[in-house]
N, C-alpha and C positions, 0 to 999 in steps of 0.2 A: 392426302392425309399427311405425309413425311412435309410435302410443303408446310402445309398447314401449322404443326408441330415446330420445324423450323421459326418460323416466323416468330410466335410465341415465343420461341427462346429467344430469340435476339429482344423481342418486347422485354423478357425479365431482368438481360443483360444491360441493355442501354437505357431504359426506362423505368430504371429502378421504381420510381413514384407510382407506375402502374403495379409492377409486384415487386414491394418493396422488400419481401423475404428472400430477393433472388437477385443478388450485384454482380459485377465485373470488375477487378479492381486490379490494377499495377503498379505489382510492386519488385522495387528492383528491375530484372531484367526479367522476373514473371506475371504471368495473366493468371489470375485468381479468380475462380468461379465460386463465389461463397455464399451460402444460405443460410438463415438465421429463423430459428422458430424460439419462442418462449413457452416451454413445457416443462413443469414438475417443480420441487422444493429443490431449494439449495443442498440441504443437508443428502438428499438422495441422490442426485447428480453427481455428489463429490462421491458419495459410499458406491458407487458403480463403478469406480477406476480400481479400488481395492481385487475385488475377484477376477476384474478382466487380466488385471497385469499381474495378477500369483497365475492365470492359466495359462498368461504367452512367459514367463518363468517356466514353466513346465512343458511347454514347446518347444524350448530353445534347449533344453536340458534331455529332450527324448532322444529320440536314436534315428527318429524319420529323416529322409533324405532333404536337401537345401530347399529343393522347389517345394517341395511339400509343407515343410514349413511355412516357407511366405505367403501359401497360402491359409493356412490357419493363424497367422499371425493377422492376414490382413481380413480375415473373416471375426477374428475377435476385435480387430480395433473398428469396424464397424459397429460395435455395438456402442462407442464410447461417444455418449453427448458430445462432448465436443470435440473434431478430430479434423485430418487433413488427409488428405489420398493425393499421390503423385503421381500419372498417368504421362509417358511423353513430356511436351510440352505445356501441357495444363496440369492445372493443379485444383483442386476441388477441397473445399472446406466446410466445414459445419461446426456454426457456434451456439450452443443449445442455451439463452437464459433462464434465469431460473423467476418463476412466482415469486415475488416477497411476499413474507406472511403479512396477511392482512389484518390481523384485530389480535383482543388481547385472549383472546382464545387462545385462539394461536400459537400464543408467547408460551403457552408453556408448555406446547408439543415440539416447542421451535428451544426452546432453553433447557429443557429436561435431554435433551440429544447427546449422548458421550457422555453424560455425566452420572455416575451413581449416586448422587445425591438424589438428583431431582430437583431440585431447589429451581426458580426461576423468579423471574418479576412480580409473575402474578401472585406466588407465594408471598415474599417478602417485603412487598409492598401493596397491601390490597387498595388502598383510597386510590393507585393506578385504573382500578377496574371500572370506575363508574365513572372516566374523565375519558374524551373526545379521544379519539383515537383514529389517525390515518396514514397510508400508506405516502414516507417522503420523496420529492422527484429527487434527492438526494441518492437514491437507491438505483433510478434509472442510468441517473450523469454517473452513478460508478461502473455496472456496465458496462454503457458504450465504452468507456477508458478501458476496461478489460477486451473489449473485443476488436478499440480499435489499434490493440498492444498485440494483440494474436494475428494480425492480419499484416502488420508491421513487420511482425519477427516470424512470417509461417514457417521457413525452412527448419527455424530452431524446435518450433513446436513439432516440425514434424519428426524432426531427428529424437525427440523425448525429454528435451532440455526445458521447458516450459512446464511448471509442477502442476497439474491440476487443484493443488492443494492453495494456490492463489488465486485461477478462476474464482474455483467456488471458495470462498470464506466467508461471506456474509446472507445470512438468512433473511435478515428483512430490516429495513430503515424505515423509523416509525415518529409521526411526530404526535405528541402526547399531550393531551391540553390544549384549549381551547386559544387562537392565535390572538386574542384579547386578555388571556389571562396575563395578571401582573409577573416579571419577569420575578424567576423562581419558582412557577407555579405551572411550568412549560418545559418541555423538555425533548430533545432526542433521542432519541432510545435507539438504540442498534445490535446487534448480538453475531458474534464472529468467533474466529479464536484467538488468542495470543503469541502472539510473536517480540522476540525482544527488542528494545531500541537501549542501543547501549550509549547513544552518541551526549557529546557534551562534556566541557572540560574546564576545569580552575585550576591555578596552580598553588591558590589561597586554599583553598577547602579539600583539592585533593590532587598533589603534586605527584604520584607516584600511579600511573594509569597500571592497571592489570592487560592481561594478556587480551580483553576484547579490542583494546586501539589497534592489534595485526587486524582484523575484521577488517576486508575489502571497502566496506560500504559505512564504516567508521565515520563518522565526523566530528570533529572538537567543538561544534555551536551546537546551539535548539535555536528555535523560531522563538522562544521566552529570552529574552536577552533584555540587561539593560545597561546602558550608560556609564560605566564607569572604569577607570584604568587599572588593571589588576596591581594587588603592591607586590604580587608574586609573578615573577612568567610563568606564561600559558606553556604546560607541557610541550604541548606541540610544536610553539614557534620554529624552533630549529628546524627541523623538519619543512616545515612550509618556506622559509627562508631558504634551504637546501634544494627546494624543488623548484623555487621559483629562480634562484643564479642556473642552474642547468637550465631549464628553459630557457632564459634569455642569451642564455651559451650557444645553443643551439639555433636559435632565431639568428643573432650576427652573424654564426657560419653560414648558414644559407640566406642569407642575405648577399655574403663574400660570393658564393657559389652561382645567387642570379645576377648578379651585378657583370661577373664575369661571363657567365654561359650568355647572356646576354648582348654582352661585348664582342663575343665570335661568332653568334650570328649574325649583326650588321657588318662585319666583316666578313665572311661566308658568303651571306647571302644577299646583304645588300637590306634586308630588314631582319622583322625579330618571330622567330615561327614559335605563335602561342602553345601548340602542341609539346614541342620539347621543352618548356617550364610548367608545364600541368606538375608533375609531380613535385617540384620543388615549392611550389604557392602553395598545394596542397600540406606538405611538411608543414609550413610558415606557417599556416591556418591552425593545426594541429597545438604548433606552440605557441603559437600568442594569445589561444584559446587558456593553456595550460599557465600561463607567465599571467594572465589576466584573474583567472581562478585562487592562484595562490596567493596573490596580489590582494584580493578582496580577503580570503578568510586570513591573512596576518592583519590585516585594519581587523576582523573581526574579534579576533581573541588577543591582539594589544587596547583596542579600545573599546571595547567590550565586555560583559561578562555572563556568563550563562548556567543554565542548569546542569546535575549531571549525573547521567543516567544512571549510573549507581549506587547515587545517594539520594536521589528524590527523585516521589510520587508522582508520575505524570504519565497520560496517554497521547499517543499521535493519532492524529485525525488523515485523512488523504487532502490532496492538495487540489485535485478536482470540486472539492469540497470548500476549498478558501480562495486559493491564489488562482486559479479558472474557472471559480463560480460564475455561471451567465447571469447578467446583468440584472434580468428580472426575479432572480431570488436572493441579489444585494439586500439587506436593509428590512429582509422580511422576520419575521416573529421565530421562526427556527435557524436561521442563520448562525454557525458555530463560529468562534473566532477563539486564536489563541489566549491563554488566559484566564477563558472562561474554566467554572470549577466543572468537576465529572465526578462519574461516579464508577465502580468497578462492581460488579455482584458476582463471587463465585461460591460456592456451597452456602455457608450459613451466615458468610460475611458479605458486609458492604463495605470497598475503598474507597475513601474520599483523595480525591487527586486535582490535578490540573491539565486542560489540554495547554502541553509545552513544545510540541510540535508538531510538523508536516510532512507524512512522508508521500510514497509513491501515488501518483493520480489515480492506481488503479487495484487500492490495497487499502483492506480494513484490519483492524486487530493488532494494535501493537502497544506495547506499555515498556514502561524504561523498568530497566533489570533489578533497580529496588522494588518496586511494585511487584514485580513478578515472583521475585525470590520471597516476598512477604505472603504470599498467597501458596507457594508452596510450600512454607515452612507453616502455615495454619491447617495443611490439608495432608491429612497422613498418605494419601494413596499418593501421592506425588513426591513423598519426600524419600524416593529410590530416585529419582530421577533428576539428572544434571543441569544445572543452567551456564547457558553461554552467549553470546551476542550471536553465537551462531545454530543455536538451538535450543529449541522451545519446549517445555514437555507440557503444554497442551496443545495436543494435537487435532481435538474435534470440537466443533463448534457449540461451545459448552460455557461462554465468558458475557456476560448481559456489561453495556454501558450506557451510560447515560450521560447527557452533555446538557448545562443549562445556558441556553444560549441569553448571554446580556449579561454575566454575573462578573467580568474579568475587571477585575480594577483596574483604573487608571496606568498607563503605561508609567509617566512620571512615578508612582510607587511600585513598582516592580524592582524586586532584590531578591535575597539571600532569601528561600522561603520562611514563612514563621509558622510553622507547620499547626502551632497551637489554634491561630485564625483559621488555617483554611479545616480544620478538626471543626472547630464552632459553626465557621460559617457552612459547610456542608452538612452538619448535623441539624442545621435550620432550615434548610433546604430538600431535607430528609421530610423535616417535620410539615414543611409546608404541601408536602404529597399526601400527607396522611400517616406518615409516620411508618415503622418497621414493626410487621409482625412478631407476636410471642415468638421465642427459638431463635431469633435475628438478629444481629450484633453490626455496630459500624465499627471497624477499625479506626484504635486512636494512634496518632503516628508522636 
């Protein structure tokens, strides 16, 4: 029987295709035993880290002795959909996906979640309810990017550095309308929470950046850019110009450094021992990555110009979703692409916006800090609460979007928004679903 038993495991390790819920995978210098089931709603996967981690707070906080702890520590993270266990040398994982809601039923046991309004899709937009509706592979390809970002980074997830609040952020990717219907009449629909994108920068429209450009993860472009040489410099230049001469400072010293270390091992040894330049190539790689980076975004914001996130309406989409879409869902009827118009539904309001950019392969929910800060200043329960590029105050997946994929103008007309068109043009795009229920407003910008 233990034979027996044996055997099966090594089938689930090396033959994944036989049981594909059961891999082997190396990473780094560890061996990962990871199993993958798809059980339950998004929305309650993520609500099950809440009471686990207030009772290992209350563990850490008793009076019980070390060992006893870890063990009730490790008897509660057992219960957590998605976790990591470190035993010795093996390491053992479980990534739990979540159902996407499937129909527009759905939509409003999946939209009414966190929110005391209640308000959802199905509500403020009924002519939704009697149009085609199916669950998008959009939803799968996010996912896997999520699980194959956790199997990447285990150590940090298992250390507590990896939020579960990014796992789980999206409830269901839906595509709405029939894939023949005329563009406008089609849509993706998606519902997650909100997170800020603060990035983007003019020195014409707004020369004086606030405290989000310290933001780690800050950037001076969007993926909406168009063609033209600012008559103002780009806040940032300096800056990118400062980081790119260090760089290349440092690239010439260790150049000097292999050129010489180099030099005394043919004389040492008679040739060159690749071991003792490991870490000086390794340096070099570091910086000519870095000298290469800043190199591209000064081309970008001297001969460029972009949106900015503080001053216009606009949502990020994931990049697994554009820039790594597989091949076979290029070109097809739900395909999102920058530019195209969107839509934002929170309580009684509908925002009309633009997707202006891309962010992480493995992350939905995000909108630039005008948008955000206008949906909190419409909604009294939110307006206690801060906005920052580094904090959000929605927190539970309570935010409906909508993308119509095929509406993005012409790149050659891309500029300075004219908030007025895309106000008309999404209000026609409203109308072409059937229009906004009694009690429901679209934001005019």
């Amino acid at each position: 029987m233990l034979h027996i038993r044996s055997t099966l495991f090594s089938l689930a390790i090396f033959l994944p295709s036989v049981l594909s819920a059961q891999t082997m995978h190396k990473v780094g210098k560890d061996y990962v035993h990871h199993t993958t089931e798809t059980s339950g709603k998004c929305r309650d996967l993520r609500a099950a880290y809440y009471p686990t981690f207030q009772s290992m707070t209350e563990v850490f906080k008793g009076s019980s002795s070390a060992s006893s702890k870890g063990t009730q520590i490790t008897s509660l993270e057992a219960r957590l959909p998605t976790r990591v266990e470190i035993r010795d040398t093996m390491i053992r994982s479980h990534f739990t996906r979540p159902h996407a809601e499937t129909d527009i039923w759905a939509l409003k046991t999946a939209a009414s979640y966190g929110s005391t309004s209640g308000t959802t899709l199905y509500h403020a937009m009924p002519g939704v309810r009697s149009q085609a509706t199916r669950v998008s592979p959009f939803f799968d390809i996010l996912y896997d990017e999520k699980e194959k970002y956790f199997l990447k980074n285990i150590r940090m997830v298992r250390n507590g550095f990896y939020p579960w609040t990014i796992i789980y952020d999206c409830d269901t990717v839906l595509e709405i309308g029939e894939p023949s219907a005329p563009v406008g009449q089609r849509m993706l629909f998606f519902h997650s929470d909100l997170d800020i994108d603060a990035d983007g920068s003019d020195g014409a429209r707004h020369g004086d950046p606030r405290e989000y450009s310290k933001d780690g993860a800050f950037q001076p472009e969007t993926s909406y850019r168009w063609s033209e040489e600012p008559t103002v410099p780009n806040p940032f230049l300096k800056k990118w110009q400062t980081r790119k001469s260090q760089a290349e400072e440092r690239i010439r010293i260790l150049e000097k450094q292999l050129a010489e270390w180099r030099q005394l091992q043919v004389s040492q040894y008679g040739h060159q021992v690749d071991e003792d330049i490991a870490g000086i190539n390794t340096a070099l790689e570091k910086y000519r990555y870095q000298a290469q980076k800043a190199e591209g975004r000064i081309r970008d914001i001297t001969k460029m110009r972009h949106l900015v996130g503080e001053l216009d309406p606009f949502i990020v989409i994931p990049l697994s979703w554009t820039y790594s879409l597989p091949d076979k869902y290029r070109g097809t009827a739900y395909e999102v692409k920058v530019g195209d118009y969107a839509l934002v539904l929170y309580g009684q309001k509908v925002y009309p916006c633009i997707v202006a950019d891309e962010g992480p392969y493995r992350k939905t929910g995000e909108a630039s800090l005008a948008l955000a800060e206008q949906i909190r200043r419409d909604n009294t329960r939110l307006q206690g609460r801060k906005l920052t590029a580094e904090n959000s105050c929605f927190w539970d997946l309570e935010v409906s979007y909508m993308v119509f994929p095929g509406t993005a103008a012409p790149k050659s007309t891309w500029g300075i928004p004219d908030l007025a068109k895309w106000n008309k043009d999404c209000a026609e795009l409203i109308e072409g679903m059937g229009g906004l229920a009694k009690g429901f407003t679209m934001h005019r910008w």
